[in-house]
MDTraj code that builds the backbone (N, CA, C; nanometers):
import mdtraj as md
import numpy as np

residues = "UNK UNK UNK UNK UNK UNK UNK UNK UNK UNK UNK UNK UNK UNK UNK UNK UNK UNK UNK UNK UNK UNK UNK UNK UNK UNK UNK UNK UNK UNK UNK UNK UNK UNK UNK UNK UNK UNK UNK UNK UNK UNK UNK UNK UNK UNK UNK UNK UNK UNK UNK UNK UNK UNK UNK UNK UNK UNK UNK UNK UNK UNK UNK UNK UNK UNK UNK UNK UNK UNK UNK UNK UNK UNK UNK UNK UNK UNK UNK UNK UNK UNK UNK UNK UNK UNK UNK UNK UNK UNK UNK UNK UNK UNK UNK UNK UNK UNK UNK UNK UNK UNK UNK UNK UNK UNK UNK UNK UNK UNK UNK UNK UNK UNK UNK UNK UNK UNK UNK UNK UNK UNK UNK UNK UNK UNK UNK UNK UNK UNK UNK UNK UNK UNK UNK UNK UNK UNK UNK UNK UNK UNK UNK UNK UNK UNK UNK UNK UNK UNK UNK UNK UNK UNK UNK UNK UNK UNK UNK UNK UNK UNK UNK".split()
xyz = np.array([
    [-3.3786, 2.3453, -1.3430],
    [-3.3313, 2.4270, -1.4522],
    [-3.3217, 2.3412, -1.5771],
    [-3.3972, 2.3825, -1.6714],
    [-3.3748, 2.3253, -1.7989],
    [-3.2799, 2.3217, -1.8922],
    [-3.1799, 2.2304, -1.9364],
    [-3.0463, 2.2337, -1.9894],
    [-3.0862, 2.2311, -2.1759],
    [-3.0491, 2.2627, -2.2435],
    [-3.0162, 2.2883, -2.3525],
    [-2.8818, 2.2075, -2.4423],
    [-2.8775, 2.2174, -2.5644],
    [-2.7568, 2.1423, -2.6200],
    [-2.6818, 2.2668, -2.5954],
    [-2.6379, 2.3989, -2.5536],
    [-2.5346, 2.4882, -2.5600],
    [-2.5038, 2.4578, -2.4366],
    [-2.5704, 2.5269, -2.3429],
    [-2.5493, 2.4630, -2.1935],
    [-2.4890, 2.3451, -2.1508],
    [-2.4926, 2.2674, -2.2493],
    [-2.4725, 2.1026, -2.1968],
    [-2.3018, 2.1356, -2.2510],
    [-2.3292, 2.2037, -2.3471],
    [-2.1780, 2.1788, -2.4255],
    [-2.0938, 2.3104, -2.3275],
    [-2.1147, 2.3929, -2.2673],
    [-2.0597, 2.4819, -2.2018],
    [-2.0171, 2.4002, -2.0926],
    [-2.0890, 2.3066, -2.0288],
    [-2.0589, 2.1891, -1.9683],
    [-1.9282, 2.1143, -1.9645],
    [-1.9495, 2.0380, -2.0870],
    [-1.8211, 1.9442, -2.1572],
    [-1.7127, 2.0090, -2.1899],
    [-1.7153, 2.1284, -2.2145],
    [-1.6100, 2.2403, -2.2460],
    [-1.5166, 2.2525, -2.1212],
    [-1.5845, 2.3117, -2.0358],
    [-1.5303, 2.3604, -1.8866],
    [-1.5065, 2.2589, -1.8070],
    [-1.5425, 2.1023, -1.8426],
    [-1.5071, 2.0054, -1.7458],
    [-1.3690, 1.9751, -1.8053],
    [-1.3472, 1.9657, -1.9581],
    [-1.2121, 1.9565, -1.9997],
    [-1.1049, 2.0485, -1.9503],
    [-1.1456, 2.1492, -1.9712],
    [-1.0309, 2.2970, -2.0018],
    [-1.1254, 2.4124, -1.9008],
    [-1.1049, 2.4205, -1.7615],
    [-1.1780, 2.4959, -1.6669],
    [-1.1102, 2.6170, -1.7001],
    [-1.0161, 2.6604, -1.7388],
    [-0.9530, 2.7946, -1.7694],
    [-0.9801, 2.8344, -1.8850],
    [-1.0619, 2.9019, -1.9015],
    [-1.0275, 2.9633, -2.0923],
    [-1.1331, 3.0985, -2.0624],
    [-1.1111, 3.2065, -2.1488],
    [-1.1202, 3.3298, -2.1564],
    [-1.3075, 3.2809, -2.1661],
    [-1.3397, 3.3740, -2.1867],
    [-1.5302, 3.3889, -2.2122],
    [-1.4900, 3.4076, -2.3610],
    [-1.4360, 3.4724, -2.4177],
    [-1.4266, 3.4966, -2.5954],
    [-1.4071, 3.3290, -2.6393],
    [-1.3007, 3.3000, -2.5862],
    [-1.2615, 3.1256, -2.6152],
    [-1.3898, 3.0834, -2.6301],
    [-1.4164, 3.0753, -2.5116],
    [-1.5744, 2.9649, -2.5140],
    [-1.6957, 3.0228, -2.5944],
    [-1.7082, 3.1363, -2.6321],
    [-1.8434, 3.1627, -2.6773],
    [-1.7405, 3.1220, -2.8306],
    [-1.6375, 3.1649, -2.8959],
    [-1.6011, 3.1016, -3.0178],
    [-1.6602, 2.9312, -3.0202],
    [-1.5985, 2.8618, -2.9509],
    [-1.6522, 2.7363, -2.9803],
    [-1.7914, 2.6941, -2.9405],
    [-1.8490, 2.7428, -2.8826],
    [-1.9808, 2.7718, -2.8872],
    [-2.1078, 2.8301, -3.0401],
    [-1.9931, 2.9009, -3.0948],
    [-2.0509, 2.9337, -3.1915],
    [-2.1727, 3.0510, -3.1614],
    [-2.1064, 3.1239, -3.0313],
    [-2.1981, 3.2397, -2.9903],
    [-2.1341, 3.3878, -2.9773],
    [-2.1935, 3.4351, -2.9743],
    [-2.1224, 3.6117, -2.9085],
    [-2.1192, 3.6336, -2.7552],
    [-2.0022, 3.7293, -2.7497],
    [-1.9865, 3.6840, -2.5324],
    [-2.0660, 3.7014, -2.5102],
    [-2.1619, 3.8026, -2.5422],
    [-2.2775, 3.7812, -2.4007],
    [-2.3525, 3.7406, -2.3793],
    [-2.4428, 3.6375, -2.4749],
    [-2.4910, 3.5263, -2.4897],
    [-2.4551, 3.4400, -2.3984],
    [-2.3107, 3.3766, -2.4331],
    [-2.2209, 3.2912, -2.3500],
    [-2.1949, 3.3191, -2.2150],
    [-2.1565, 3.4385, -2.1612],
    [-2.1438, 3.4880, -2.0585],
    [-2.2938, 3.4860, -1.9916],
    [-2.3730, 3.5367, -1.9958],
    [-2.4993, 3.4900, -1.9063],
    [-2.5500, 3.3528, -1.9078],
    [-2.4789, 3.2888, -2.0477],
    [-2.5592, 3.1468, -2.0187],
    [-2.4302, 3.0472, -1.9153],
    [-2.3053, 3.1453, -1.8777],
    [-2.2335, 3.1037, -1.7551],
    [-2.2604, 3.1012, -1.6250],
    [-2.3406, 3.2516, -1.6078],
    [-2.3661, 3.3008, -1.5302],
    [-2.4649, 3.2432, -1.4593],
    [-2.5640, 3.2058, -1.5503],
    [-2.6709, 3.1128, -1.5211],
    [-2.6406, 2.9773, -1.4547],
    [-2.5834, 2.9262, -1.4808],
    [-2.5360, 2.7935, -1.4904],
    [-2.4453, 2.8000, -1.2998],
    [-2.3774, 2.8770, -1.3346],
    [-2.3465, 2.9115, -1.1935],
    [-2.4223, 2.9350, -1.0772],
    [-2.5071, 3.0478, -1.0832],
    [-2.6127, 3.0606, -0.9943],
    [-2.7171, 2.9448, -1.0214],
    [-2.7296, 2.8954, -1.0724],
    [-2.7854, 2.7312, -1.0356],
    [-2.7559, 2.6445, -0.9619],
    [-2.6222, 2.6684, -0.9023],
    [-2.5065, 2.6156, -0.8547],
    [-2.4903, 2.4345, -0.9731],
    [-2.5241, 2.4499, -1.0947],
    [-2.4598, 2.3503, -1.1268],
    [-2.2890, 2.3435, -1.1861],
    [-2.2510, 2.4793, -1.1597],
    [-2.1275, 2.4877, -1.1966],
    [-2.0725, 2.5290, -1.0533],
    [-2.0016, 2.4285, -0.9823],
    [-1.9737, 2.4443, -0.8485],
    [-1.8355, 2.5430, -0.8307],
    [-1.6925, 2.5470, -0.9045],
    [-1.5993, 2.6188, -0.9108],
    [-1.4939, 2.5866, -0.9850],
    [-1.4353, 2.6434, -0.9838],
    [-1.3088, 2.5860, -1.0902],
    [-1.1794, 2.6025, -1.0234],
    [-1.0704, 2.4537, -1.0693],
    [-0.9986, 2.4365, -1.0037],
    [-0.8537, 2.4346, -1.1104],
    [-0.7260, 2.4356, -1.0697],
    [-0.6144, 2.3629, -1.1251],
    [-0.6148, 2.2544, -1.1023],
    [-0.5550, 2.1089, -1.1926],
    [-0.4740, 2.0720, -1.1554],
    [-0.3514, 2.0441, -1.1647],
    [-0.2620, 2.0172, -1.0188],
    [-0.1615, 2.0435, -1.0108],
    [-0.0537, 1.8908, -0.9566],
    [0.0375, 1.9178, -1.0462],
    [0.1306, 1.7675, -1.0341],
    [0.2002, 1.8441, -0.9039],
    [0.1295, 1.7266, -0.7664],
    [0.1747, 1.7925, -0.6432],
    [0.3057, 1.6838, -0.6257],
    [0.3737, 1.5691, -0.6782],
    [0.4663, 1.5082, -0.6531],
    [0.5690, 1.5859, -0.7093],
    [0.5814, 1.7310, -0.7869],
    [0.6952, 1.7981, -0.8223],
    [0.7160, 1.8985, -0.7106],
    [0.6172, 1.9206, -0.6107],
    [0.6316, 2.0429, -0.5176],
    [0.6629, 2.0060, -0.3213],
    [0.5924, 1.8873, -0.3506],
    [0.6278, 1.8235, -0.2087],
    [0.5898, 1.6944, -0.1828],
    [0.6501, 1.5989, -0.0920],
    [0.6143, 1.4467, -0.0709],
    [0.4967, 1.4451, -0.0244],
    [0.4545, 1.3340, -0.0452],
    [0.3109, 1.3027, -0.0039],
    [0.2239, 1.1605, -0.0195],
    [0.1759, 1.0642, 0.0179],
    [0.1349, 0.9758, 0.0479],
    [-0.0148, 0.9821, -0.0242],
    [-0.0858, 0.9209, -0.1046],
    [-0.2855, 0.9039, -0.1179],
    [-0.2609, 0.7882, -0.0575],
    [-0.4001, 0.7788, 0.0174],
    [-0.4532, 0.6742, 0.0624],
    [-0.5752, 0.6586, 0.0909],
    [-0.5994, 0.4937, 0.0671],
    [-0.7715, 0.4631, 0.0596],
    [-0.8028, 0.4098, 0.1292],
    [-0.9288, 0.4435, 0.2325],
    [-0.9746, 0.4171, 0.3554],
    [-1.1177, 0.3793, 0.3727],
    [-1.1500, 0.2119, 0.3938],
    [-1.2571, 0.2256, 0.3974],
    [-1.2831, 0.1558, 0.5224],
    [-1.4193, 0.2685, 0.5634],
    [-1.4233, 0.2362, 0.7081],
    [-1.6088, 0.2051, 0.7582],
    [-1.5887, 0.1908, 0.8666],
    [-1.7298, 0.1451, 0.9047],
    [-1.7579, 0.1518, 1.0190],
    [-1.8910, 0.1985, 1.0709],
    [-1.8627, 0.2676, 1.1795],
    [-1.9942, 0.1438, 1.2980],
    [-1.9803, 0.2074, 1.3966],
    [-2.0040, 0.1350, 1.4939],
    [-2.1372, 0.0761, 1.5166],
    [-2.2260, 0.1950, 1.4599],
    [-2.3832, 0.1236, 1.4305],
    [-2.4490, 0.2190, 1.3115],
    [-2.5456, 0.2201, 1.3287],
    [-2.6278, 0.2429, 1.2032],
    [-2.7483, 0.3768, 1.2159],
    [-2.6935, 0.4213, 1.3848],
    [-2.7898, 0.5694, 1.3955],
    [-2.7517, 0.6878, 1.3000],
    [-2.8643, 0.7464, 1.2743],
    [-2.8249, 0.8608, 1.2019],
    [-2.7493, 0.9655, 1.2854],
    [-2.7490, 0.9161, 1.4340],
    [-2.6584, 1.0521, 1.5022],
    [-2.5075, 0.9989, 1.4472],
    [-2.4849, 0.8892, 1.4595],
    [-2.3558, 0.8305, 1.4589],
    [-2.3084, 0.8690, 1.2988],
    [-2.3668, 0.8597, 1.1506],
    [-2.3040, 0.9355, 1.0751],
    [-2.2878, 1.0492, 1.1049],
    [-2.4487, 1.0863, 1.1440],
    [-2.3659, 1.2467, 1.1390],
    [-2.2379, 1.3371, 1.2115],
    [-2.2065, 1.2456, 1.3324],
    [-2.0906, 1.3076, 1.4271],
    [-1.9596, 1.2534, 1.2920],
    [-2.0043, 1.1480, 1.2144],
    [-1.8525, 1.1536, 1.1693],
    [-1.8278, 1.2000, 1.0413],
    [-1.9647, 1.2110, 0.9602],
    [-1.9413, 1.2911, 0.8392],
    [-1.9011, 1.4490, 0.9102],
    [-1.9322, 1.4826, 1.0080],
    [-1.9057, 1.6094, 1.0702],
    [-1.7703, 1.6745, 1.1324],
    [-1.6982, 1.5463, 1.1782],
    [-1.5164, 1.4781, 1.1898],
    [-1.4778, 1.5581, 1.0694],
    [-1.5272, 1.4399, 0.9904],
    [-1.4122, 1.4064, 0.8272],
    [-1.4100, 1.5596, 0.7985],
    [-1.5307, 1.6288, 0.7419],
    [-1.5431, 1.7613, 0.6986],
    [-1.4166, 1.8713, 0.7812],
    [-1.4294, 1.8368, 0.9168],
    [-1.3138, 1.9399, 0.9360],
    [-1.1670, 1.8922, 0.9531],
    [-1.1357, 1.7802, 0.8709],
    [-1.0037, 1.7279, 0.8627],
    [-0.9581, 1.7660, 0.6854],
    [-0.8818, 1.8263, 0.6927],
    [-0.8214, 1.8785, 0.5633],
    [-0.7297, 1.7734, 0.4829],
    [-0.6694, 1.6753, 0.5453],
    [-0.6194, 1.6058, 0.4805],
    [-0.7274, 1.5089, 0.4135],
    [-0.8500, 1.4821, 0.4662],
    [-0.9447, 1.3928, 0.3738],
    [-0.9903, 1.4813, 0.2832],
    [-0.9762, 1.4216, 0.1619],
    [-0.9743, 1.5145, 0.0638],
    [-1.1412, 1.4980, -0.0508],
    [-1.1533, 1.3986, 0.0105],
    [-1.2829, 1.3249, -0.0320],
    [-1.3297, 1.1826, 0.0362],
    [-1.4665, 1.2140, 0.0135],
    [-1.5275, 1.1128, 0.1060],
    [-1.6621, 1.0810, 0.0710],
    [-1.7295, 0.9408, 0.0735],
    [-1.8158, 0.9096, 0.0336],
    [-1.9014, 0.7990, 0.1224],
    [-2.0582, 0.8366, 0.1110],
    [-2.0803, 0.7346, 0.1793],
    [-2.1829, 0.6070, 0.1205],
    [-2.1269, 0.4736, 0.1636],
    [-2.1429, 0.3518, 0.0473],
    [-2.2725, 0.3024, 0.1294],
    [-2.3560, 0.2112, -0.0094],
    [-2.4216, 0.1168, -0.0089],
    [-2.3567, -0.0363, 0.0276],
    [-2.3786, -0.1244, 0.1271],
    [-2.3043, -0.2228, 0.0813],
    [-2.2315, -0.2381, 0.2203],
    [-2.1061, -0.3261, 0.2066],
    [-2.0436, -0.4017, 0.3185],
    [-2.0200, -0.3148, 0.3898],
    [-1.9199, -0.1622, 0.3677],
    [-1.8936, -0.0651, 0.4069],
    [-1.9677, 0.0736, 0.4284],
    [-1.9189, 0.1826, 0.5394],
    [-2.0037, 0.2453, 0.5657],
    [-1.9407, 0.3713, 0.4576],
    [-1.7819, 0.3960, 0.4519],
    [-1.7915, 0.4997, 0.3959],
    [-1.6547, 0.4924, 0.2984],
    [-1.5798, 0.5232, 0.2136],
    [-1.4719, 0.5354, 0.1686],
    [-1.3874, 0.6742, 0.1435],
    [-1.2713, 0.7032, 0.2052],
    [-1.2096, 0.7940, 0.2418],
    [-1.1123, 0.8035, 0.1413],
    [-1.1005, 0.9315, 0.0758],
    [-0.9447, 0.9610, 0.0352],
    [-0.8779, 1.0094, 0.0969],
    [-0.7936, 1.0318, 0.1338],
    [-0.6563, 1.0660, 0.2322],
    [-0.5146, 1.0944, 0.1808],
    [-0.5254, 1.2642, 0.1818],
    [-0.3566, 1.3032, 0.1065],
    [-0.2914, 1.3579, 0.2255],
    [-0.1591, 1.2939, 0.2705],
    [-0.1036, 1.3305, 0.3751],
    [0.0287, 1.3585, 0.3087],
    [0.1043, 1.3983, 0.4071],
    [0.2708, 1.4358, 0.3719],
    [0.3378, 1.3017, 0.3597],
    [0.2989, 1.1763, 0.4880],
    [0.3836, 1.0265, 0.4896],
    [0.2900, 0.9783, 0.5717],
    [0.3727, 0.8228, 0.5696],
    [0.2601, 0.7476, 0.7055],
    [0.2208, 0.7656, 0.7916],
    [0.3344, 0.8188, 0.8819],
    [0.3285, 0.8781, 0.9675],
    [0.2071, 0.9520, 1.0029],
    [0.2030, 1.0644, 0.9459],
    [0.1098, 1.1359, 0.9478],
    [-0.0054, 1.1015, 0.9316],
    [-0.0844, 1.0454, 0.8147],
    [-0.1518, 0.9082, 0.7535],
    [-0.2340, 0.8500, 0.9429],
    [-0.1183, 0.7885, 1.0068],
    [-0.1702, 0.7413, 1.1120],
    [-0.1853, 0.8143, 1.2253],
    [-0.1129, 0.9525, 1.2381],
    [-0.1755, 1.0514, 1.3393],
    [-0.3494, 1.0968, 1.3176],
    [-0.3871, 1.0991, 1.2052],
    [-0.4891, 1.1040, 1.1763],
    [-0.5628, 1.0292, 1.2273],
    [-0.5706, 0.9080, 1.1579],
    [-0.6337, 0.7771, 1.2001],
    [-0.6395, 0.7859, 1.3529],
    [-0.5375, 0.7764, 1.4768],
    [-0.5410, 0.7515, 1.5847],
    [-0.6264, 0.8811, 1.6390],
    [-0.6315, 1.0068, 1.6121],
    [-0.7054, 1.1068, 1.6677],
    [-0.8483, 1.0547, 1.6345],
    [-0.8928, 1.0343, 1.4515],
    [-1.0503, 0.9786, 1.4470],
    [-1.0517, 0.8730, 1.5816],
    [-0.9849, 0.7941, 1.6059],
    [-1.0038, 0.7115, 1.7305],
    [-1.0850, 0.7548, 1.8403],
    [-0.9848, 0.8652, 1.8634],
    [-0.9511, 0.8725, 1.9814],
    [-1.0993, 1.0079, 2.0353],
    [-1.0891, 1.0528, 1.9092],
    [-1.1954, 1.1369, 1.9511],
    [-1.3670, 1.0880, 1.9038],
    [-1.3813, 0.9401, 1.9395],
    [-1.4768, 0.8923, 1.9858],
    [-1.6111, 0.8993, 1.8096],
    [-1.5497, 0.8743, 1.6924],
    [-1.6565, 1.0013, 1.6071],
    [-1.7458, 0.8659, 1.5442],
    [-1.7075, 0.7678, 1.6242],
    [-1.7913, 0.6588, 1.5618],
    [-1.7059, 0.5138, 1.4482],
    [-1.6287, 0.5907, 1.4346],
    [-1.4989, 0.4723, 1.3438],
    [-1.4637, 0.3262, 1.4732],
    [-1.5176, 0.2255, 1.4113],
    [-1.5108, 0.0940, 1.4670],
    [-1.4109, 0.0851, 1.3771],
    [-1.4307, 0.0209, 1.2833],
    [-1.3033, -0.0729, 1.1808],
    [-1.2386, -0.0013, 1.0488],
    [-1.1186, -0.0028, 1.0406],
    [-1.0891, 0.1003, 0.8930],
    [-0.9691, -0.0005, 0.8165],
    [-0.9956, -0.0011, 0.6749],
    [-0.9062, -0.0546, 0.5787],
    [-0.8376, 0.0404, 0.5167],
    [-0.6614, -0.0102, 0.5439],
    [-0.5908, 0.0925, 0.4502],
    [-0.5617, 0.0643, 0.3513],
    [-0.5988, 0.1686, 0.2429],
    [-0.4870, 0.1036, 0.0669],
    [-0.4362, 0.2475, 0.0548],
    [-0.2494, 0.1995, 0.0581],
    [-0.1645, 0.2956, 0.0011],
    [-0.1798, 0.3054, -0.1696],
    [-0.1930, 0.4237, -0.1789],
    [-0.1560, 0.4226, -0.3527],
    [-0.0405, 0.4204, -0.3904],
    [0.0109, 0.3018, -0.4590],
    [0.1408, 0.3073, -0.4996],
    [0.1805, 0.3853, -0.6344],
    [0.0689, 0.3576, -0.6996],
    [0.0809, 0.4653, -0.8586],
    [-0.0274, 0.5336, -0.8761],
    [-0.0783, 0.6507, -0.9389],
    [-0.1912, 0.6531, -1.0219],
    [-0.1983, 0.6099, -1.1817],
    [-0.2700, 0.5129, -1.1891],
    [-0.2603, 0.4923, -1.2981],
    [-0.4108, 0.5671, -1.3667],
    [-0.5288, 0.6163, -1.3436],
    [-0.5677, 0.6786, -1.3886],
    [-0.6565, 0.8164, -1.2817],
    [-0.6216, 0.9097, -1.2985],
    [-0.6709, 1.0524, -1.2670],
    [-0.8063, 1.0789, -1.2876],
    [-0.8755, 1.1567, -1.1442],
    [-1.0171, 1.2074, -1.1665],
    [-1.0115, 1.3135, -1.2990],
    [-1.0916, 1.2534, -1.4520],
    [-1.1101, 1.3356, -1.5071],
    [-1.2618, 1.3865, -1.5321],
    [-1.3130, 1.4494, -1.6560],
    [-1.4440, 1.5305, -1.6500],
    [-1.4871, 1.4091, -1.6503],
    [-1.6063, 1.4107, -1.6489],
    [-1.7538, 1.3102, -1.6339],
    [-1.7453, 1.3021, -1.7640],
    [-1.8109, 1.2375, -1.8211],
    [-1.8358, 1.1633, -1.9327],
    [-1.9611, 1.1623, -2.0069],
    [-1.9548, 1.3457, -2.0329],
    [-2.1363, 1.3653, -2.0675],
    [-2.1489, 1.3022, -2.1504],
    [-2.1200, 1.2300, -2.2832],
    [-2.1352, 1.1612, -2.4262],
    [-2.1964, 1.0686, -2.3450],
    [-2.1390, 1.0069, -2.3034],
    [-2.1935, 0.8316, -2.2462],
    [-2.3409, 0.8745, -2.1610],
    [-2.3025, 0.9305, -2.0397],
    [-2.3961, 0.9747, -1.9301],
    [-2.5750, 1.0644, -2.0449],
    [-2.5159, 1.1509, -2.1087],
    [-2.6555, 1.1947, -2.2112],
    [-2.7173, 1.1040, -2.3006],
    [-2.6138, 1.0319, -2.3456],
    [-2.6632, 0.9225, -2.4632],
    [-2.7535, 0.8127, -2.3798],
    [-2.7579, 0.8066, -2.2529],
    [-2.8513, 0.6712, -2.1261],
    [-2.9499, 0.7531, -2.1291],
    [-2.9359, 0.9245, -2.1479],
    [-3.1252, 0.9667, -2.1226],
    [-3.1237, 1.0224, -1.9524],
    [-2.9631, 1.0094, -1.9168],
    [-2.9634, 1.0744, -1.7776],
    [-2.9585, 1.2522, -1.7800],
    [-2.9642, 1.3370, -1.8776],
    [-2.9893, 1.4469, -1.8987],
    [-3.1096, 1.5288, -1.8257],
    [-3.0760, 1.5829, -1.7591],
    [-3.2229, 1.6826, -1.6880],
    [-3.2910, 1.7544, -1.7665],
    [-3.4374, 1.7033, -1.8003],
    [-3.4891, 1.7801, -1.8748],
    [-3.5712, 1.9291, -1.8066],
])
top = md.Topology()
chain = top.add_chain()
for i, resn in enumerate(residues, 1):
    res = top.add_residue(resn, chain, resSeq=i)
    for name in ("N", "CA", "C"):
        top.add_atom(name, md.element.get_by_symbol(name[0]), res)
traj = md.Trajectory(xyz[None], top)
């Protein structure tokens, strides 16, 4: 799909501020809704606009622990990721997960209620065989900076833009 400077900016818009009316956005757009509105629509059924989320300061609503997990698994078959990228996916507390180039096989985020819990996890991946040899824990003690939008200015200005 070929992106455009409106598109791109419907982009940068909605990665800032995912909530705002269709009138909002086609105003700063400098379009009329329905212009704007199909060039949403579009963008969606492309699936390059995957969904829209809150976020939400979850340390005002209940305790909870992040933690960073990087782990590595026992060999290097493609059955063996796939049984454990196939794990992680149906564990709700990993909240994200990635898989690395490099010393490690994969790096885990992990939002639990406490340690506790944190390590019931851990001991079930064990236990239920999914390929996890060795895992490193890092508690987050602060966030000091938050997943925000991508950084189309920088990322378009390299020429990484899909033409």
């Amino acid at each position: 799909m070929k992106l455009d400077d409106r598109d791109l900016k419907i982009l940068a818009i909605l990665s800032q501020k995912g909530r705002m009316s269709k009138s909002e956005l086609a105003k700063r757009l400098n379009l009329s809704v329905t212009p704007c509105w199909e060039r949403l629509r579009r963008l969606e059924e492309a699936g390059i606009i995957t969904g829209y989320r809150a976020n939400i300061e979850l340390r005002d609503i209940a305790p909870h622990v992040s933690v960073f997990v990087m782990a590595e698994l026992e060999n290097h078959r493609a059955a063996t990721f796939q049984v454990f990228e196939q794990a992680v996916a149906k564990c709700d507390e990993i909240i994200a997960c990635w898989a690395l180039g490099g010393g490690f096989d994969y790096l885990l985020q992990v939002m639990t209620r406490d340690i506790d819990s944190y390590q019931r996890l851990i001991d079930e991946l064990l236990a239920c065989r999914v390929g996890l040899a060795r895992y490193f824990t890092y508690i987050v003690t602060k966030p000091v900076k938050q997943m925000s939008a991508p950084p189309f200015d920088i990322l378009l200005s390299s020429g990484l833009a899909k033409d």
